[in-house]
Each structure stands twice: as C-alpha cells, then as structure tokens.
DRENDO-1510 file (C-alpha; in Angstrom, 1 decimal, always signed):
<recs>
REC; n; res; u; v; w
REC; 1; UNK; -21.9; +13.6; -21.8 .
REC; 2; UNK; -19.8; +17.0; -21.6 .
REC; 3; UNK; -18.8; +18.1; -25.1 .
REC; 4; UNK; -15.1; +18.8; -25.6 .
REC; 5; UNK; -14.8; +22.2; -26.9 .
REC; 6; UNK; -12.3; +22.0; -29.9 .
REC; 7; UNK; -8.6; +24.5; -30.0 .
REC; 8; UNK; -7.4; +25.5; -33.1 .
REC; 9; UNK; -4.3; +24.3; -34.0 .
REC; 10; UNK; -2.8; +27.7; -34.6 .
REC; 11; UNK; -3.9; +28.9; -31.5 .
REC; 12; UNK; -2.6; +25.8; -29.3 .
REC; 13; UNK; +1.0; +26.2; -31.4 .
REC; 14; UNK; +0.5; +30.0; -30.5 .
REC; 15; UNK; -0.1; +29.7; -26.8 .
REC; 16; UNK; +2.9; +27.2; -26.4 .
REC; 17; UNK; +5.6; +29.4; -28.2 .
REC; 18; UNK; +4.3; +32.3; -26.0 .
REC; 19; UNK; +4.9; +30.3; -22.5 .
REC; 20; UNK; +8.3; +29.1; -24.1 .
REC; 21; UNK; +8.9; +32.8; -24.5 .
REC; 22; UNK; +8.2; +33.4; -21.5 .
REC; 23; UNK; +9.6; +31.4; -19.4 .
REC; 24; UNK; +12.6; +31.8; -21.3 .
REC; 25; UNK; +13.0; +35.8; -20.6 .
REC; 26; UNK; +12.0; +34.9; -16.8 .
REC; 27; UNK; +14.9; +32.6; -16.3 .
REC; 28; UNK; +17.1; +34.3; -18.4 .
REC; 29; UNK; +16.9; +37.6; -16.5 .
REC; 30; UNK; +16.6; +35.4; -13.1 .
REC; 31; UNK; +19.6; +34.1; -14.4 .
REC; 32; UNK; +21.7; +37.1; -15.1 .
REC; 33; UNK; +20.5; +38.9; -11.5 .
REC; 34; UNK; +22.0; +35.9; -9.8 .
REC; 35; UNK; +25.2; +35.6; -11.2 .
REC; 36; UNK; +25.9; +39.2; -10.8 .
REC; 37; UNK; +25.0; +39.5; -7.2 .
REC; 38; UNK; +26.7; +35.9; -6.8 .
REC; 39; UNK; +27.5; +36.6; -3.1 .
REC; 40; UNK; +24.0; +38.2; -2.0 .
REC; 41; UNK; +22.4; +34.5; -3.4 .
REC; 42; UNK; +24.2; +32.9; -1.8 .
REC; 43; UNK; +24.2; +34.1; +1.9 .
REC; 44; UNK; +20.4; +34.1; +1.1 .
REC; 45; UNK; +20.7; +30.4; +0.6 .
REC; 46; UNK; +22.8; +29.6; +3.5 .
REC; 47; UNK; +20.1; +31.8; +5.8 .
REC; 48; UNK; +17.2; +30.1; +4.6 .
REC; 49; UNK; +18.8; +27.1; +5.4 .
REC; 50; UNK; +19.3; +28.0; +8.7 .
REC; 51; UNK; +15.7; +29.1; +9.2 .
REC; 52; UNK; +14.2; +26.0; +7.7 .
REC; 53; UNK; +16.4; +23.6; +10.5 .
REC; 54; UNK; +16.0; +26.3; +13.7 .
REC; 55; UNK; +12.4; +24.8; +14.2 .
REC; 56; UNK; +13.7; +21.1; +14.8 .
REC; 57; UNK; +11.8; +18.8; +16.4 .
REC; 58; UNK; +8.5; +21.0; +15.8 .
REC; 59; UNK; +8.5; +20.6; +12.2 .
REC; 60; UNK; +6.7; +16.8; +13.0 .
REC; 61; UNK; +3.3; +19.0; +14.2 .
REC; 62; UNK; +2.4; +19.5; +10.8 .
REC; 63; UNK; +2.0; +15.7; +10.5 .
REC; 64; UNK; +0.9; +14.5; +13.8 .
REC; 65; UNK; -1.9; +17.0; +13.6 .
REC; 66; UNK; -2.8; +15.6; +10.6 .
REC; 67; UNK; -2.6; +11.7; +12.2 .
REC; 68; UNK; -4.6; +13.0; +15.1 .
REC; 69; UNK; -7.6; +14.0; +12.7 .
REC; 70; UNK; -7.4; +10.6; +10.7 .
REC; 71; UNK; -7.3; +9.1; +13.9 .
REC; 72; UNK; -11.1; +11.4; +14.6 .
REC; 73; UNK; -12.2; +10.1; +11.0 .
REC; 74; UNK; -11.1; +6.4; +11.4 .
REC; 75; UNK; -13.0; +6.5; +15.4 .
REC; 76; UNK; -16.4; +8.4; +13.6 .
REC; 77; UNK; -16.1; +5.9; +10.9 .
REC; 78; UNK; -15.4; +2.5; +12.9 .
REC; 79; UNK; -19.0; +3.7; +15.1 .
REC; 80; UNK; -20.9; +3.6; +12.1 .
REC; 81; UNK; -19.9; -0.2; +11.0 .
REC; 82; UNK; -22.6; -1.8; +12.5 .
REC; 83; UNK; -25.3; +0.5; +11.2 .
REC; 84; UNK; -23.1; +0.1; +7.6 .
REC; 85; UNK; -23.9; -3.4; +7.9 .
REC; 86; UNK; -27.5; -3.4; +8.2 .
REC; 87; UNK; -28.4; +0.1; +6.2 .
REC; 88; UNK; -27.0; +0.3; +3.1 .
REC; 89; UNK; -27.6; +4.2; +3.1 .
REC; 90; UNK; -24.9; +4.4; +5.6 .
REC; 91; UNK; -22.4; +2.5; +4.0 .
REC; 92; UNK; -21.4; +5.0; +1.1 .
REC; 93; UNK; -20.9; +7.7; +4.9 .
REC; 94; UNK; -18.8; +5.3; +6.7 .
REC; 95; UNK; -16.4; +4.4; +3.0 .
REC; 96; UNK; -16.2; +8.5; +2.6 .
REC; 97; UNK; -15.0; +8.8; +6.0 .
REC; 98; UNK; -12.7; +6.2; +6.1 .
REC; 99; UNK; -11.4; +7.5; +2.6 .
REC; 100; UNK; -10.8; +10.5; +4.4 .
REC; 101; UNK; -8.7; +9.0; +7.4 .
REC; 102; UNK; -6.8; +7.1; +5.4 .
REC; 103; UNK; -6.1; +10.0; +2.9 .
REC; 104; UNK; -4.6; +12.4; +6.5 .
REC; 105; UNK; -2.6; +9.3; +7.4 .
REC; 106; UNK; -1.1; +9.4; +3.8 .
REC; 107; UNK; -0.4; +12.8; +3.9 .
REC; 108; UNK; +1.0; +12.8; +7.4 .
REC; 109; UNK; +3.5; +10.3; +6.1 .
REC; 110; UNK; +5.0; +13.0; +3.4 .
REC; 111; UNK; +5.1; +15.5; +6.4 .
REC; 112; UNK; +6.8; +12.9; +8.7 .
REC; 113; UNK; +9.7; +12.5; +6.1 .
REC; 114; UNK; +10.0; +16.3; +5.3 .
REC; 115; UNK; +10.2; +16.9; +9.3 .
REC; 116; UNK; +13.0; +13.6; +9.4 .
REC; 117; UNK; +15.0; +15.8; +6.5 .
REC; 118; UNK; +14.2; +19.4; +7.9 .
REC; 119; UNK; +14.7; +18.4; +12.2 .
REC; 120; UNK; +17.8; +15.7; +11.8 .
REC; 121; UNK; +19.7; +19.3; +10.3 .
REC; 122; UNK; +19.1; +21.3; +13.7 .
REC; 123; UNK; +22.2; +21.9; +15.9 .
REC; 124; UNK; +19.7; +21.1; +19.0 .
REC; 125; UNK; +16.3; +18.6; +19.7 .
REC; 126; UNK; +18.3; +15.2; +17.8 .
REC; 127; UNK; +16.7; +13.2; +20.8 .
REC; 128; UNK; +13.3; +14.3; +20.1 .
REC; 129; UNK; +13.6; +14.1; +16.4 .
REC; 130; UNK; +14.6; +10.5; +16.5 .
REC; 131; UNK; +11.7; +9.9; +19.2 .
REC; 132; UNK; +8.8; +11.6; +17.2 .
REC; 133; UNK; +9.8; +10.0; +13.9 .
REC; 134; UNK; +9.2; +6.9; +15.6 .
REC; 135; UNK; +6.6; +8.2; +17.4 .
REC; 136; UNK; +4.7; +9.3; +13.9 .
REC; 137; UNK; +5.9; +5.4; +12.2 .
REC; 138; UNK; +4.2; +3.2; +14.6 .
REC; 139; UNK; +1.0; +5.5; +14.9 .
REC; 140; UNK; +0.5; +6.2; +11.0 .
REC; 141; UNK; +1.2; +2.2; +10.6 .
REC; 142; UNK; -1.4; +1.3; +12.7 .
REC; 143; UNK; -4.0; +4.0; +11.4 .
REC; 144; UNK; -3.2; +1.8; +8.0 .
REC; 145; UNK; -4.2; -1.2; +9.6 .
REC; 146; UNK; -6.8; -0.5; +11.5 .
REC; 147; UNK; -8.2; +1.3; +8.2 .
REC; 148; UNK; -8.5; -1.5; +6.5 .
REC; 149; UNK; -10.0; -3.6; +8.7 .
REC; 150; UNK; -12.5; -1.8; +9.2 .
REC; 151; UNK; -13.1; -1.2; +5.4 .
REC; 152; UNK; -12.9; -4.9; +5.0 .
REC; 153; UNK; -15.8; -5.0; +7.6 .
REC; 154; UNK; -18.1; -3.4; +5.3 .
REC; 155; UNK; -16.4; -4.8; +2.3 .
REC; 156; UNK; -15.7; -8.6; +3.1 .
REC; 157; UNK; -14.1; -9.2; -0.2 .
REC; 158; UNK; -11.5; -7.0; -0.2 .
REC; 159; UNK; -8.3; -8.4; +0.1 .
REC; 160; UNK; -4.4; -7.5; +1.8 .
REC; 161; UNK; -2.4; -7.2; +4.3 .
REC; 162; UNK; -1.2; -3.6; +4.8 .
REC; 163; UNK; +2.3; -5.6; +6.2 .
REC; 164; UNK; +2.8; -7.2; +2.7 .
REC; 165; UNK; +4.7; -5.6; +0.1 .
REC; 166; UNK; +2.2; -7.0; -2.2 .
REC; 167; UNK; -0.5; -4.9; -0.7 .
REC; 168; UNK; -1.2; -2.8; -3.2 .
REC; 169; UNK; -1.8; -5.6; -5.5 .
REC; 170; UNK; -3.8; -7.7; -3.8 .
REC; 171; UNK; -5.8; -4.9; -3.1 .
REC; 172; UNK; -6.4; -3.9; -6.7 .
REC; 173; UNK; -7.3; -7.4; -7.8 .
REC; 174; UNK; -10.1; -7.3; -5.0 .
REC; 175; UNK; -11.5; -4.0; -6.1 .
REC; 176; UNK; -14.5; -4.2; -8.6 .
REC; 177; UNK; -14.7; -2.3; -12.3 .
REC; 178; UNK; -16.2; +0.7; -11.0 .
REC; 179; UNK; -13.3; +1.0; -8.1 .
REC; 180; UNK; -10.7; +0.4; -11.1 .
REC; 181; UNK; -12.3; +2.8; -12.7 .
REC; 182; UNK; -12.0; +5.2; -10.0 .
REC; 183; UNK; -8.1; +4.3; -9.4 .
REC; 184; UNK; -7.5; +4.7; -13.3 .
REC; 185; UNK; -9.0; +8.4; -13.1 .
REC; 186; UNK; -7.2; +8.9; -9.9 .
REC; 187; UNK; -3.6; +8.4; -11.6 .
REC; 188; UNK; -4.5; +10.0; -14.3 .
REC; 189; UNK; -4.9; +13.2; -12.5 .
REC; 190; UNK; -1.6; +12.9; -10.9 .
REC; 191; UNK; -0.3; +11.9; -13.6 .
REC; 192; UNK; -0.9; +15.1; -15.7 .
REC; 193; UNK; -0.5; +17.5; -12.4 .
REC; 194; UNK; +3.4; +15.3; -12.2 .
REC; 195; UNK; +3.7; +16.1; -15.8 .
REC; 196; UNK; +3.3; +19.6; -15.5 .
REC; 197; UNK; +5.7; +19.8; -12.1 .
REC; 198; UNK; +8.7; +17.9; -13.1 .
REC; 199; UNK; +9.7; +19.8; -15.9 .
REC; 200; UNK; +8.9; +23.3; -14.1 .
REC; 201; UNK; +11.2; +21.5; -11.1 .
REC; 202; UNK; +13.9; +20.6; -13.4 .
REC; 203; UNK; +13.9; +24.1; -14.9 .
REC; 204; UNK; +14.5; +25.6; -11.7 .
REC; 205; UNK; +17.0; +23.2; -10.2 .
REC; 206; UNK; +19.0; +23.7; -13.9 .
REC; 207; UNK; +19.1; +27.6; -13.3 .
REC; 208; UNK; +20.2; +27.2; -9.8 .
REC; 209; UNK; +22.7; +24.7; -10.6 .
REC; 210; UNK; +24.6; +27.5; -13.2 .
REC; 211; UNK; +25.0; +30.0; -10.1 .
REC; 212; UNK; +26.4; +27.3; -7.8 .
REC; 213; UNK; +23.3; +27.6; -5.2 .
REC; 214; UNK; +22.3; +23.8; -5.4 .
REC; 215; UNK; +24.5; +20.5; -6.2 .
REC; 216; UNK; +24.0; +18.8; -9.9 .
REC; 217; UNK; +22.6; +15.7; -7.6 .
REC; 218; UNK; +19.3; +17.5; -7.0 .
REC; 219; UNK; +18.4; +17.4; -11.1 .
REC; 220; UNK; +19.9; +13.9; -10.9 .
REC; 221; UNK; +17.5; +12.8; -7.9 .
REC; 222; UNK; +14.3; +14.6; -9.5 .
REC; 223; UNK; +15.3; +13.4; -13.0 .
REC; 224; UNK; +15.4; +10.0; -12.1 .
REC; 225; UNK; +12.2; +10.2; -10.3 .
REC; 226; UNK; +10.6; +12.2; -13.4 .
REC; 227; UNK; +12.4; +9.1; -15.3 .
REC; 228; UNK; +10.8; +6.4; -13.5 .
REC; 229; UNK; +7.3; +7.7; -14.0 .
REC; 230; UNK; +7.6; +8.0; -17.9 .
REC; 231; UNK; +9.0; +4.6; -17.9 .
REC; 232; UNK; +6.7; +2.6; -15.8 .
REC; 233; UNK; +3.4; +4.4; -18.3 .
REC; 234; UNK; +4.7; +4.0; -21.4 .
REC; 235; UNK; +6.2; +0.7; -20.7 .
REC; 236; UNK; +3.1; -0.5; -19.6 .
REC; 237; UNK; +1.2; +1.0; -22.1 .
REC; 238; UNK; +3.2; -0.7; -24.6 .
REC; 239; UNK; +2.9; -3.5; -22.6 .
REC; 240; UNK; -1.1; -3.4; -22.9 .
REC; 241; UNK; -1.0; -2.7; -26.4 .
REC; 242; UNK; +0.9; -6.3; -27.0 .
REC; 243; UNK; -1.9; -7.8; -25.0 .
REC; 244; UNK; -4.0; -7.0; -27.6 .
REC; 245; UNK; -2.3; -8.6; -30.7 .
</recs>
C-alpha cells in the first residue's frame, strides 16, 4: 500500500492564505479594469456571443463524431461476444471496449445539449438544428441500449432497462462489490474535481455579475446545482451514519 506523505499544518494553513491572496488581487484588479473600460467589456461580450451562434447547426459535429466512434467501439465490441463467452481472457477486452463506447455516447450527449443552447441562438440553420438534435436523441438512445445488451450478454446478471427511470438503480443493485467499489471511487473523483470547479465558477460569475456582463440567474443556476451536490452527500452520509446506530 502507497504511504501518504504527511503536510505540516503550518504549511497547508500557509499555502491556503497564499491562494486566497491571490486570487483575491487577480479578481480585484480583473475587477477594477472592467468597470473602467465598462463599454469595451461589453461589446466584447456581445461579439463573442455572436461568434459562438454564427456556426449553427455545425456545432452538433463535435457530438456526432463522437457517437460515430462509440458506434466503431460498440460494433468491435458486439464481434467479440461470442469469443467473450467461451474465453474468459477476452471478456475483460470486450467490457473495456464497451466501457469505452458507452463513455463517447455519454459524452456526445453533453455536446448534443451545448450545440441545442449554442445552434437554436443562430439567425439562420433553425431547421437543421431541430433535425440534428433529434437526429443525435434517437441515435445516442439506441447506442444506450444496444450497450447494454450486449454487456448483459457477457454479464447475464446484470439488471435494467435503459427506458426506466429506475435504471440506474437497478443497475447498481446488480453490480458486485468490486463494481461498487469501482463506482464509489468513480464519484469520488468527480466529486473532488466538482468541488474544486464550483466555487472557482461561482467566483467568476460573482465578478461578472458586479460589471453587468452576465444576469444574477447564472450564479442562481450554478449555485443551485453546486447546492444539490452538497446536499445529496452529506445527506446521505448522514443518512449512512444512522444506519449504523
């Protein structure tokens, strides 16, 4: 087992104070430069708006690139089954690659909504937007499905219906110690990178929010996000601590 190098307490309070500092001179002085070139930030946010909706429609190749190589994954994956079934060498290739299809197809789904926000804003191309974002639903849903399957080809006892809400779930409850094990470290990590991103987020949106160049909503929208997250862990932490009495 890896040994955990131990931080001095003095240094850890040091290090902290220093990035307060820090980021306190960096948005103070970001803060001043804005508000006295007011105007200048603001035609620089109404032209960056511009250029992120001229693209349109196009702004959906990001994610159906991304489909069309889970789509590669899921076919390279689904030929392997049988030998999967015999060889149990091959079955730890076939689960990696269909962990890797399924991971584009997630992703492709955060590109799909950023295109929806970024294409629906363009003066031109509404027809195609509204096309492609259909388009990208019905093929990422049935990459999810036929995912699945074939996982549950090679794994018999995993249960779910990618359809049902309860999905997740049932999934979870199917999944062995060692896979929950795996899905506790797994939001963990994102868990600590979210940790670190919301407050640097909220920072941001606060500063731009003083100089008038984004609506009060946005710090609403990611604070209630940033919100929920600290209230579903440490409610069921608590929760899991009761258990226990």
């Amino acid at each position: 087992m890896k040994e955990v190098k131990k931080k001095s307490p003095a240094r850890i309070y040091i290090t902290f104070a220093v990035v307060l500092v820090i980021c306190g001179l960096i948005g103070g002085t970001a803060g001043y430069a804005a508000i006295s070139n007011q105007l200048s930030v603001q035609d620089l946010s109404q032209w960056a708006n511009q250029m992120l909706s001229a693209p349109g429609p196009w702004w959906f190749a990001p994610g159906l690139l991304l489909l069309s190589a889970s789509t590669w994954f899921y076919i390279r994956g689904r030929r392997l089954l049988p030998q999967a079934k015999e060889d149990d060498e091959v079955f730890p290739r076939v689960n990696l690659t269909l962990g890797r299809a399924m991971f584009l197809a997630n992703l492709s789904t955060v590109f799909m909504f950023l295109a929806m926000a970024l294409s629906y804003s363009a003066s031109w191309g509404l027809v195609w937007s509204v096309l492609l974002s259909v388009v990208h639903l019905v093929w990422v849903m049935t990459m999810n499905a036929r995912i699945v399957a074939a996982t549950k080809q090679i794994s018999p006892e995993k249960q779910g219906n990618v359809f049902d809400f309860k999905f997740q779930q049932d999934w979870y409850e199917s999944c062995d110690e060692a896979e929950r094990q795996q899905a506790a470290q797994c939001s963990y990590q994102s868990f600590k990178v979210m940790t670190t991103i919301f407050p640097i987020v909220m920072a941001v949106l606060a500063l731009l929010a003083t100089i008038d160049l984004v609506a009060p909503t946005y710090s609403l929208l990611v604070g209630a996000l940033w919100l929920v997250q600290q209230f579903v862990y440490n409610y069921t932490a608590l929760k899991l601590d009761k258990a226990r009495l």
